[in-house]
SEMARMAR-687803 format. One record per residue (C-alpha): z negated, x, y negated; residue in three letters. Coordinates in steps of 0.25 Angstrom, whole numbers, plus 5000, padded with zeros to 4 digits. Layout:
BEGIN
ZXYAla/...
REM end
This chain:
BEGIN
516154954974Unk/516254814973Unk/515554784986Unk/514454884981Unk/514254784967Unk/514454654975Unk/513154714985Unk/512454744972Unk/512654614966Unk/512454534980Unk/510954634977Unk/510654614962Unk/511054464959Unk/510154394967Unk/508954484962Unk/509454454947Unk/509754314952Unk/508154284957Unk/507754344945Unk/508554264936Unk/508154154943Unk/506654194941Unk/506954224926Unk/507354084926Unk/506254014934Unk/505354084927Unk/506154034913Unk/505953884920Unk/504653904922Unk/504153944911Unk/505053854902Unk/504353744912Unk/503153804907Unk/503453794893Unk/503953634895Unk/502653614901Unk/501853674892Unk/502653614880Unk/502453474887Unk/500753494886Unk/500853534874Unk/501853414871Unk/500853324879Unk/499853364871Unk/500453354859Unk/500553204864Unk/499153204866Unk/498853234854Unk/499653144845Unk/499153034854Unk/497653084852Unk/498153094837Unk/498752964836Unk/497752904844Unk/496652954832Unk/497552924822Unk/497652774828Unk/496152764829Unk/496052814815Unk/496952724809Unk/496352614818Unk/495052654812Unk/495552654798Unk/496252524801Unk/494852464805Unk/494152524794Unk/495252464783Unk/494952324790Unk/493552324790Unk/493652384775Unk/494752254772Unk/493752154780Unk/492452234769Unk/493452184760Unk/493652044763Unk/492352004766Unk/492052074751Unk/493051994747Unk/492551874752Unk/491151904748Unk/491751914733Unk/492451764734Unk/491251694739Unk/490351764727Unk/491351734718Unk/491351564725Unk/489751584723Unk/489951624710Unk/490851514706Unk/489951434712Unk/488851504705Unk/489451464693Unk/489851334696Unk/488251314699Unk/487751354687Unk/488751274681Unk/488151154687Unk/486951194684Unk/487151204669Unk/487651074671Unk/486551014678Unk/485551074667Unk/486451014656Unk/486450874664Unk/484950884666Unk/484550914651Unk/485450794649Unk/484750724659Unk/483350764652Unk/483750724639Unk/484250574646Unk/483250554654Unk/482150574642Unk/483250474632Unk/482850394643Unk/481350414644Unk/481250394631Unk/482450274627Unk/482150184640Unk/480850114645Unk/480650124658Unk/480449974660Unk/481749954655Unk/482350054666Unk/483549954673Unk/482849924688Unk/483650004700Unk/484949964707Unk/485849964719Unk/485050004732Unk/483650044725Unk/483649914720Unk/483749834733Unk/482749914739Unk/481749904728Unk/481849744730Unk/481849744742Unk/480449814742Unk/479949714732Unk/480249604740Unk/479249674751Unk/478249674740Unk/478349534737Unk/478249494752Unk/477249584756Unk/476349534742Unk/476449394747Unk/475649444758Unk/474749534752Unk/474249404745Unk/474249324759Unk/473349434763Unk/472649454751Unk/472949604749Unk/473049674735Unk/473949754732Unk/474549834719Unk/475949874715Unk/475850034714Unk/476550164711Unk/477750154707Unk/477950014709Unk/476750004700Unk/477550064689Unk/478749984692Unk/477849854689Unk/477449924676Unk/478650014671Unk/479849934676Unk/479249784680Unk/479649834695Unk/480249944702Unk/480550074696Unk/481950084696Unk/481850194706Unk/480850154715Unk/481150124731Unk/479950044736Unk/478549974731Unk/477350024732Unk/475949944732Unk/474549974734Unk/473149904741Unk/471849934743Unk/471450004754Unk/470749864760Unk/472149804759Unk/472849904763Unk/472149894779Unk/472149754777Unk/473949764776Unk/473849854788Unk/473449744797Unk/474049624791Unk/475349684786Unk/476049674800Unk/476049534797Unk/476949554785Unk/478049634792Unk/478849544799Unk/480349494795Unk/480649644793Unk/479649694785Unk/478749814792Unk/477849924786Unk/477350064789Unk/475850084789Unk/475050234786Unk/474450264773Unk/475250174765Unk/476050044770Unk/477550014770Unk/478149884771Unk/479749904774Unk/480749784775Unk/481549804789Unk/482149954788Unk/482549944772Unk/482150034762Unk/481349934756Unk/479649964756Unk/478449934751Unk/477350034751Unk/475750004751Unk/474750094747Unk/473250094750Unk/472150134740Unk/470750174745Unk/469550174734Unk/468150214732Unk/467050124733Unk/466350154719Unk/466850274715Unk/467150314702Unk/468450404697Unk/468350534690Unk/468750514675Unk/469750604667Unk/470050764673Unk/469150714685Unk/469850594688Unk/471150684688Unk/470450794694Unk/470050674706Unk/471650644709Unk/471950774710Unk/471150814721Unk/471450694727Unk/472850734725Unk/472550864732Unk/471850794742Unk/473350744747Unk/474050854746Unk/473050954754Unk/473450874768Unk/474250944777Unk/475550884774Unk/476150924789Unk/475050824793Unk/475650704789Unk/476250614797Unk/477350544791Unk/477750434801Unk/476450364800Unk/476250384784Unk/474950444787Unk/473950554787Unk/473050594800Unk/471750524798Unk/470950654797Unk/471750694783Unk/471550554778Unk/469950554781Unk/470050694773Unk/470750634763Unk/469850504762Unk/468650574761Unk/468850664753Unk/469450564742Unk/468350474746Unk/467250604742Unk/467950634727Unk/468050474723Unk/466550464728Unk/466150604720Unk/466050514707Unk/465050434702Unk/464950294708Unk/465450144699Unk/465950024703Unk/467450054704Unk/468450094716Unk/469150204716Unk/470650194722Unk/471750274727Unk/472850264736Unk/472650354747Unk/473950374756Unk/474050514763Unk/475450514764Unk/475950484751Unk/475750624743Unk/476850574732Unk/475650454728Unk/474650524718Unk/473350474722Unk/472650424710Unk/471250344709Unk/471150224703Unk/469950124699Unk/469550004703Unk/470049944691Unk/471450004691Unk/471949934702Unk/471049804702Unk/471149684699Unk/472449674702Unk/473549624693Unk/474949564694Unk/476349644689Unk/477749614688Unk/478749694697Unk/480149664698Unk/480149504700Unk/478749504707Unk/477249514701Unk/476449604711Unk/475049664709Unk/474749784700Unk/473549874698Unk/472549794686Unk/472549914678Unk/474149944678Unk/474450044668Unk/473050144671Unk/473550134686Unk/474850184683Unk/474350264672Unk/473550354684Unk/474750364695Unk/475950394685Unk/475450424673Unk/476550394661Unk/477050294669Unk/477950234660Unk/478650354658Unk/479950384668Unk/479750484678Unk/480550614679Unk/481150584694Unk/481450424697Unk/481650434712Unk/481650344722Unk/480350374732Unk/481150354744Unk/482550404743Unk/482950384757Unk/482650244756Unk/483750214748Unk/484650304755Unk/484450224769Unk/484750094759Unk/486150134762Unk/486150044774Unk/486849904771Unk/485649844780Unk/484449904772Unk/485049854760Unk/485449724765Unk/483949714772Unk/483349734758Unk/484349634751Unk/483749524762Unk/482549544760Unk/482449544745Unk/483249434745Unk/482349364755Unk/481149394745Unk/482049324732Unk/482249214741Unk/480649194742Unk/
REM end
């Protein structure tokens, strides 16, 4: 009987045995299974955190970039709102200044008419410092180059504002920077071939429209004009007469000014015959008598008004005090000045110096030291 279970056993076991060990290959395998598929789905898990926090980065990264651009909108506002508050200040501060300079300009006003009216402008103290030197120094070229007007027998006349010195002040007017003189045209072509013969020992001189004489290379000038007449020709009276310098005026002002040419002091020769006929054609529209009619005619100078005179204005010539010299004057004084300025006792509004950069070259030591020789060399005569 135990043999018969043993042989049973020896037939049954190995059978329960494969199939136990298929129950449990089976078991692997699927549990295999499960661990792989639990490892996709952990792996994808993975996958989708990273895909998550990968967006969630780029969010925030975008929010980051969006906060910094906000924070830099902010800074430049606030920028903005300290410079409009700094031109506000200034704003202020301007129109401050501006009251200020209205207040000081009344002030001014009311001074400058205590003056017109409490002090006579012959009384007016004469000018100083580096104006001064410049002013004699001219007036020492005016001395010399007289001397030789009369070796020469040219005739002259203090003019413009020298002019009004003589009358108003007894010299310069304490403002002026150089002198001005006038001659007939005859005279005048006459000086451009004899005046080399004065410029020596320094002295030189610019020749276009109008002649300057300079001392070395100071400041210091002299200025002679030309004035052209009409051989019996007679000048409007009252509204016509004004009417006459008007257009004359005109006449000047209607040349191209981009025309000019600066470095010779002159106009091209076609604009000035324009200009000379056509003047010549208004003075010779009047009626005929024995008088000259007389005008200085520069191209150039556009500040001058061109006024006419008569014959008898100007000549015979007479003699006037300025500064420590006596120098020829118009005969008929007060009428001359009486046409140019007008009031001319009265003080102007703007009392300028014509040439500003003058005095600012007479910074250098050997300008003023050049001026101071030669006025001194001119005392010394």
């Amino acid at each position: 009987m135990e043999q018969k279970y043993k042989n049973f056993l020896k037939k049954v076991l190995p059978y329960q045995a494969i199939q136990a060990g298929k129950n449990i290959r089976d078991e692997f395998n699927k549990a295999k299974e499960e661990k792989e598929k639990k490892k996709q789905e952990e792996m994808q898990i993975k996958a989708e955190l990273q895909a998550a926090e990968k967006m969630e980065a780029e969010k925030n990264k975008t929010n980051e970039g969006y906060l910094e651009a906000e924070v830099q909108k902010l800074n430049e506002i606030n920028i903005r709102l300290k410079e409009l508050a700094d031109l506000q200040d200034k704003l202020k501060t301007i129109n401050e200044l501006d009251a200020r300079l209205k207040r000081l300009e009344t002030s001014l006003a009311q001074i400058d008419g205590l003056l017109r009216i409490n002090i006579e402008p012959a009384k007016l103290p004469k000018a100083g410092g580096q104006l001064r030197i410049q002013q004699l120094a001219s007036l020492s070229i005016l001395k010399k180059l007289t001397r030789f007007f009369a070796q020469h027998e040219v005739h002259y006349w203090l003019d413009f504002g020298t002019l009004l010195g003589a009358v108003r002040h007894k010299g310069f007017i304490p403002w002026d920077d150089d002198i001005d003189i006038s001659v007939p045209r005859a005279d005048y072509e006459k000086l451009k071939t004899i005046i080399p013969e004065f410029c020596h020992d320094g002295f030189s001189y610019s020749e276009g429209d109008i002649i300057r004489i300079f001392y070395k290379r100071t400041s210091a000038q002299v200025d002679i004009f030309p004035y052209d007449s009409g051989n019996s020709v007679a000048l409007p009276a009252g509204n016509k007469y004004r009417d006459f310098n008007n257009k004359v005026q005109q006449l000047y002002k209607s040349v191209p000014f981009n025309i000019i040419t600066f470095r010779q002091s002159i106009i091209p020769e076609g604009y000035k015959k324009k200009i000379h006929d056509i003047y010549k054609k208004e003075l010779l529209e009047n009626k005929p008598v024995p008088d000259k009619a007389f005008m200085f005619l520069a191209y150039h100078c556009f500040a001058f008004k061109r006024v006419a005179y008569e014959y008898n204005d100007i000549f015979p010539l007479r003699e006037i005090d300025f500064e420590d010299g006596v120098f020829s004057c118009p005969h008929l004084t007060d009428k001359f000045l009486h046409k140019y300025w007008g009031d001319y006792m009265s003080l102007p509004k703007n009392c300028n110096t014509h040439h500003p950069g003058m005095l600012n070259a007479m910074a250098d030591y050997n300008n003023v030291s050049e001026m101071l020789a030669l006025i001194n060399s001119e005392k010394s005569k």
